[in-house]
N, C-alpha and C positions, 0 to 999 in steps of 0.2 A: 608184197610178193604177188606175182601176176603168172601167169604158163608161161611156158616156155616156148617157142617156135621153133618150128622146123619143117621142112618139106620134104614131100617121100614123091617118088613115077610110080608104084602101084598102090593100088587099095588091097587090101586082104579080103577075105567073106566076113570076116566077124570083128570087123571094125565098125564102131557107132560114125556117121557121116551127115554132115551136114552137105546137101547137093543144091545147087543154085542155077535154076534151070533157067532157058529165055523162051521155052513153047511151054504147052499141055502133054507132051512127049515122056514118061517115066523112062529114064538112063538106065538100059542093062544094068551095068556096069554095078548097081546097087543089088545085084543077085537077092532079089525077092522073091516071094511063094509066088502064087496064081493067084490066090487070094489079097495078099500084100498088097499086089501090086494094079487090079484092078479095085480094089480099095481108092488106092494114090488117087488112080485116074479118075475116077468117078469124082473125089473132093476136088481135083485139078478143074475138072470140066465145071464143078460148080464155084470156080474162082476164089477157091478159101484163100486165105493170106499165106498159111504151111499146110503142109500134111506133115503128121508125126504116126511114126509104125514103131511100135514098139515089138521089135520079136525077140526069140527064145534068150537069143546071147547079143544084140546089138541094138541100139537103137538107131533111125533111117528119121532124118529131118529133111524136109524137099520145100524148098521157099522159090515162089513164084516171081520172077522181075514184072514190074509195073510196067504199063505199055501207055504210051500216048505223052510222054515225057521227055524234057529238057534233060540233057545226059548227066550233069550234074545231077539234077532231082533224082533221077534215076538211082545215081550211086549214093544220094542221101535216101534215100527210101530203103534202099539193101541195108546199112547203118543202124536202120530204126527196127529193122524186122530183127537183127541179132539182138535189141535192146527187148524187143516183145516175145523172142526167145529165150534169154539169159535164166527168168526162174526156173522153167522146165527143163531145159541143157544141167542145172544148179542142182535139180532135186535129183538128175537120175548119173548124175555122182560119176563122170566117166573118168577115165582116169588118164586116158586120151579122145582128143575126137578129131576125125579127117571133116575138111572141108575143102569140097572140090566144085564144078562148074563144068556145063554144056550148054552149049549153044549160046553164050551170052559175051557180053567184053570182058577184054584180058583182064581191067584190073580187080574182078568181082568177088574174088577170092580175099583178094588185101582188103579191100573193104569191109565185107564179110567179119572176116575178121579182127579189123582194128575197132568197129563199132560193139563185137562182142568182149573185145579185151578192155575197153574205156568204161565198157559196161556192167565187169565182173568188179572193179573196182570198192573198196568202203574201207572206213577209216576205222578200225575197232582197236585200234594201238592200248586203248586204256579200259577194256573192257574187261574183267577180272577172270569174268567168266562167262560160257555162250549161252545164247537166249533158252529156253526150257524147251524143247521139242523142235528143236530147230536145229540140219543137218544139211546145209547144202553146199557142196562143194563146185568150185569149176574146176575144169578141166588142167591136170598138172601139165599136160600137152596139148599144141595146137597143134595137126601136122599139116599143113598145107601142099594139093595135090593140081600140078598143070605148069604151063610152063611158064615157069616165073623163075629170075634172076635173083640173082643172090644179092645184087644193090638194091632190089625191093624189097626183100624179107630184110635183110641190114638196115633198111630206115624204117619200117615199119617195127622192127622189134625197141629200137635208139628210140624212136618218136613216142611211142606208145610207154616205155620205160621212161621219157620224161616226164609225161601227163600225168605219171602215177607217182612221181616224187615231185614234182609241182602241188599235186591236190595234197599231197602229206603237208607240204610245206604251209601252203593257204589253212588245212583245218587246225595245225598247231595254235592252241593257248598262248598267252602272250605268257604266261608264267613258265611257258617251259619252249617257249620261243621269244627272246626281248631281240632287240638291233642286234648286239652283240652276237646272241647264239646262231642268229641269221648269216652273218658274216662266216661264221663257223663251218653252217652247212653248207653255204656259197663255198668254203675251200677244199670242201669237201667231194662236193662236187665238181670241182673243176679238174682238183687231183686224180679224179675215177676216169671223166674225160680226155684231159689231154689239155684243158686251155687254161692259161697264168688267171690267177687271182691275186692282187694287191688288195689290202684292206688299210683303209686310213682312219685312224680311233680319234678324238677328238680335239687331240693335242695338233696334229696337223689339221683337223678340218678349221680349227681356231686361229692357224698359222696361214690359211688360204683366205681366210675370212669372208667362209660361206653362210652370211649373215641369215637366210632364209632357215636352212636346216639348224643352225644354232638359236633362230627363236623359238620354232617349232619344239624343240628341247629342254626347253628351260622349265618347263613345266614337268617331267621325268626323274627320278628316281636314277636310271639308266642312263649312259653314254649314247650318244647317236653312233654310227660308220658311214664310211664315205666305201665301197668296194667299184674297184676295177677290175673285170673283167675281162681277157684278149683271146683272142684266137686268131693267131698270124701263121698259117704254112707254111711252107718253102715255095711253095705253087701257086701261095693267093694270085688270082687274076687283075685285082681291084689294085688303081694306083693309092688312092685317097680309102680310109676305112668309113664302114657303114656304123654308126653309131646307136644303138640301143638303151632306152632309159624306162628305167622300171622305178613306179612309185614305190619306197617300202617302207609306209606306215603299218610298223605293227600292232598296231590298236589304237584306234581313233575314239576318246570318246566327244571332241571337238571340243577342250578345251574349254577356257572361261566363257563361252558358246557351248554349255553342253550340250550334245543330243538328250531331246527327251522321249519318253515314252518310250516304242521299242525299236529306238533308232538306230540305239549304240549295241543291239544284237548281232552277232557276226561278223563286228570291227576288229576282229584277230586276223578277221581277209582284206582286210584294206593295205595289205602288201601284196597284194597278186600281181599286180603287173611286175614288181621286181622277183617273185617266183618266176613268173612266163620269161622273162628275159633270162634268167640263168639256166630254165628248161631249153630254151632254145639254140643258146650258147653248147650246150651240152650234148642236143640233136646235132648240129653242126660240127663240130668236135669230132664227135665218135663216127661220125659218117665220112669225116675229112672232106668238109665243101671246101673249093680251093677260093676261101673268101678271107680278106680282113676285116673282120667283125670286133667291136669294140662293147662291152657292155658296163651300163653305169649305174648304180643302185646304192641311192642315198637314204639311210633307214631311221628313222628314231619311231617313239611312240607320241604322244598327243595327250598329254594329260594337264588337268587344270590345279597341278603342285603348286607351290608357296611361291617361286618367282614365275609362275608362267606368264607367257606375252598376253598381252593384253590389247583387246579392241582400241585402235588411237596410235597404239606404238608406232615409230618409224622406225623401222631395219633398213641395213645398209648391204645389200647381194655381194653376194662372189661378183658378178662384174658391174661393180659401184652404185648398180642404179637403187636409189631411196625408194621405199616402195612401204605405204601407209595400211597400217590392219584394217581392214572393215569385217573382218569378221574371225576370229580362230578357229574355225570351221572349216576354213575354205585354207586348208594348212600342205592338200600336198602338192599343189603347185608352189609355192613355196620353195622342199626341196627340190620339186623336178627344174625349179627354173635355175637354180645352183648348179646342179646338174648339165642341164641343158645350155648353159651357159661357160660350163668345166670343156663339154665336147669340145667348142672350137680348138680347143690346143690343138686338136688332133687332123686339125684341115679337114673335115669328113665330107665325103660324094654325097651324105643324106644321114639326119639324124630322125629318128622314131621313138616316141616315146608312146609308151602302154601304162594305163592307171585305172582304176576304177577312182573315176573323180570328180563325177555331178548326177545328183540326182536328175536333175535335167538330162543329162544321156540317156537317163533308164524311163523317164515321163516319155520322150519322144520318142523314141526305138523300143520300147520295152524290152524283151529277151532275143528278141530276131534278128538285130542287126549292133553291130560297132559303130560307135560314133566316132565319124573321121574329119577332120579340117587340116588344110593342107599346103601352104606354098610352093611347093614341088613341083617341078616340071611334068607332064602328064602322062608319061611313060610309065612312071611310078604310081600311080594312084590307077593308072589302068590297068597294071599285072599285081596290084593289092586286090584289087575286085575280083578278076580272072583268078586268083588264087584263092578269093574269099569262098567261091562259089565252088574250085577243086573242093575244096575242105569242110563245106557248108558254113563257115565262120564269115557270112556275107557282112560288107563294109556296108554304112551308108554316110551320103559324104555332105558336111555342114556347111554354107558359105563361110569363108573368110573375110568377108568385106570389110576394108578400113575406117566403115565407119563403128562398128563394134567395139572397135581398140578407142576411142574417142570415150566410152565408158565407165573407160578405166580412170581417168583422168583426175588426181588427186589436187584439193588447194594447199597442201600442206609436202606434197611429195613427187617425186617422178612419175607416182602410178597409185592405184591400190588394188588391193588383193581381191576385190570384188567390185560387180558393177550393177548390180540390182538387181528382181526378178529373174526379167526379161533375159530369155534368149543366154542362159545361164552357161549353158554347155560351151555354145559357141564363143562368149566373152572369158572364161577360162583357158578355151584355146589360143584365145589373142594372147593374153595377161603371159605364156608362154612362150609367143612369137617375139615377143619382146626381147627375148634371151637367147634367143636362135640367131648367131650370124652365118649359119650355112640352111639350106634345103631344112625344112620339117615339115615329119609327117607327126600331126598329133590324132592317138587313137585311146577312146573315151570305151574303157567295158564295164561301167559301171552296172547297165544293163543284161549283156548278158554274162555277167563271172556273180554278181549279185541275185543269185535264185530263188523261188521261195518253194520250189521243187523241181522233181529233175524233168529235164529237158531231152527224153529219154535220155543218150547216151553220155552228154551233159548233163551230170549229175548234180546235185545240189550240194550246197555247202564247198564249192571249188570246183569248179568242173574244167580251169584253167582255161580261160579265154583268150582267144590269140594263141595260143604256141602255135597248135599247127598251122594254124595260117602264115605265122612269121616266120616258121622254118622252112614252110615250101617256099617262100616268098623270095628268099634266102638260096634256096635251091634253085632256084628260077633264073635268079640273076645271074649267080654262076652257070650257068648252061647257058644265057643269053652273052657273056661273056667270052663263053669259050667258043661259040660259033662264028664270034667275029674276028676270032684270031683268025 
């Protein structure tokens, strides 16, 4: 459960307000004492980050914009001040709060606000009971004040409502999330949105002879699914659909290669990228982008059971190509390239796939950036950036070169699943390319969806990497689309 949104044209006197200035100017408009308000000023003039006034009946928040900044930064800096605001807003329990702006850009309010909404977020589903002395609520309302459109509160409330059922999905136990019950919430969600979900259980995935995700399997208890995803409006703009692939191992403990030490902690998230694909499907959806969007999420778990695959095996892919184990570890390319190889039916403009999928991505980007490689025509990797940096979800882009793919190169098979150390990230995204006969962008968030604390308003434990970047992305297109008609 998250506030609610909504927007009001006046403030009352005894409304609590969060005000988002761009001078050293205190806003009427905040009807404060003498005292109050030359308070303000004096911490303004001495450049504190907020002023907080707490008076009789309201509480008065005033957060300063940063000067000497990239406009992006900018709006990631406002982001990070509701995240260093969120316990204080927490303890004084409003029960609504206005957030408005002067003197500053339009969209400082939505921001404002979606960085305080990402940030109210936490997973306490199975907590029996609340910590001993601990009472903080956010805010059951947001109401947002200035002039802003009703298709910006409308994706801000959709986008922000995916982040938050994307993180439930990511922190679920595998005991009370396996493949199967994943499928479940996929239909669930797609029913609440608007877009079709087909699920395929293992009798067809067996019948497709999608060799990868059926070795990854074998070592499971559990069934894998294969889920389809669609969103086609009567107004898509797009001739060819844009294709989407979400890794969804729901628990990795890398098989007869197990992880050791404490490697296999937090492997109940090694399905985030099939979370972020069905969030995104979901923001797109309920917003009505007039786009044909396709989403692919191939699930099982990774366990080293009584027949699991084994290091040496030869599998035989959904599209024919033999492809030799060097490691059960290296298991969810595997499904994505099943997957990514299932897309062509579909004739797609551009297939994307999101995973957290090498420690390598997270060694060389650590938390800062997405790991991207890409054959794509450069249009697309230039408004993935340009939107990385809307959303502070910044891309960073890997070479492709063909000599990487020469890595892969098995004596016993067409390929194999791994290619040494070296340059890890990058020879995964080849081992992928392999299976791609249209456009792909492959994007690596091992880095930052893998946390070991929050990243302010990216939180830890899920903080769903990629959605919004790939739903503005999404957005984009369609408005670049609709311009050319």
């Amino acid at each position: 459960m998250k506030s609610t949104i909504d927007k009001i044209s006046q403030i009352s006197p005894d409304q609590s307000v969060v005000c988002i200035i761009g001078n050293d100017i205190v806003p009427e408009r905040l009807i404060l004492s003498k005292s109050e308000k030359e308070y303000a000023q004096r911490q303004l003039t001495n450049k504190e980050e907020f002023v907080f006034i707490n008076s009789y009946n309201k509480c008065i928040y005033i957060v300063r914009l940063k000067e000497g900044q990239n406009h992006y930064k900018v709006r990631e800096e406002l982001r990070r001040s509701s995240y260093n605001l969120r316990k204080l807003i927490k303890r004084n329990n409003h029960t609504e709060l206005v957030i408005t702006s002067e003197n500053v850009y339009n969209e400082a309010v939505l921001d404002f606000a979606e960085g305080l909404l990402l940030s109210f977020y936490s997973f306490g589903k199975y907590k029996t009971k609340e910590e001993e002395g601990v009472k903080q609520n956010f805010p059951a309302m947001l109401l947002l004040h200035g002039e802003l459109a009703d298709s910006e509160i409308k994706w801000l409330v959709e986008l922000t409502n995916a982040v938050y059922f994307t993180r439930d999905l990511i922190n679920e136990p595998v005991n009370h999330l396996n493949a199967t019950m994943l499928a479940g919430e996929i239909k669930k969600i797609g029913d609440s949105a608007g877009f079709k979900v087909e699920v395929l259980t293992k009798g067809k995935i067996e019948a497709l002879k999608m060799g990868g995700l059926l070795a990854v399997n074998k070592g499971s208890v559990d069934p894998p699914v294969f889920c389809i995803l669609e969103w086609k409006p009567s107004n898509c703009l797009n001739k060819n659909p844009i294709v989407l692939v979400g890794k969804g191992i729901v628990y990795d403990t890398g098989g007869l290669n197990i992880k050791t030490g404490d490697f296999m902690a937090g492997m109940n998230g090694d399905m985030a990228g099939a979370a972020t694909v069905t969030g995104v499907l979901h923001t797109i959806a309920s917003t009505g982008i007039p786009l044909h969007v396709i989403g692919l999420v191939p699930s099982t778990d990774n366990r080293p059971g009584g027949n699991a695959y084994a290091q040496g095996d030869i599998i035989t892919m959904f599209n024919k190509l033999t492809v030799e184990i060097g490691n059960t570890d290296a298991e969810g390319r595997l499904i994505l390239a099943d997957a990514i190889s299932y897309a062509s039916k579909y004739s797609p403009e551009l297939i994307i796939d999101i995973a957290t999928l090498t420690g390598s991505a997270a060694m060389t980007f650590g938390n800062q950036a997405i790991a991207v490689m890409t054959n794509a025509e450069r249009k697309y990797i230039d408004l993935l950036d340009e939107c990385g940096k809307d959303v502070y979800e910044r891309i960073a882009e890997l070479p492709f070169w063909e000599e990487y793919g020469e890595l892969l190169k098995s004596d016993v098979a067409d390929l194999k699943n791994i290619g040494g150390r070296a340059a890890g990230a990058i020879i995964a995204g080849k081992f992928l390319e392999k299976f791609a006969e249209f456009p792909l962008i492959h994007m690596d968030i091992a880095g930052t969806e893998m946390l070991k604390k929050d990243d302010y308003y990216r939180l830890k434990n899920g903080p769903a990497s990629g959605l919004r970047l790939l739903s503005t992305f999404l957005k984009r297109i369609a408005a670049d689309y609709s311009e050319k008609k």
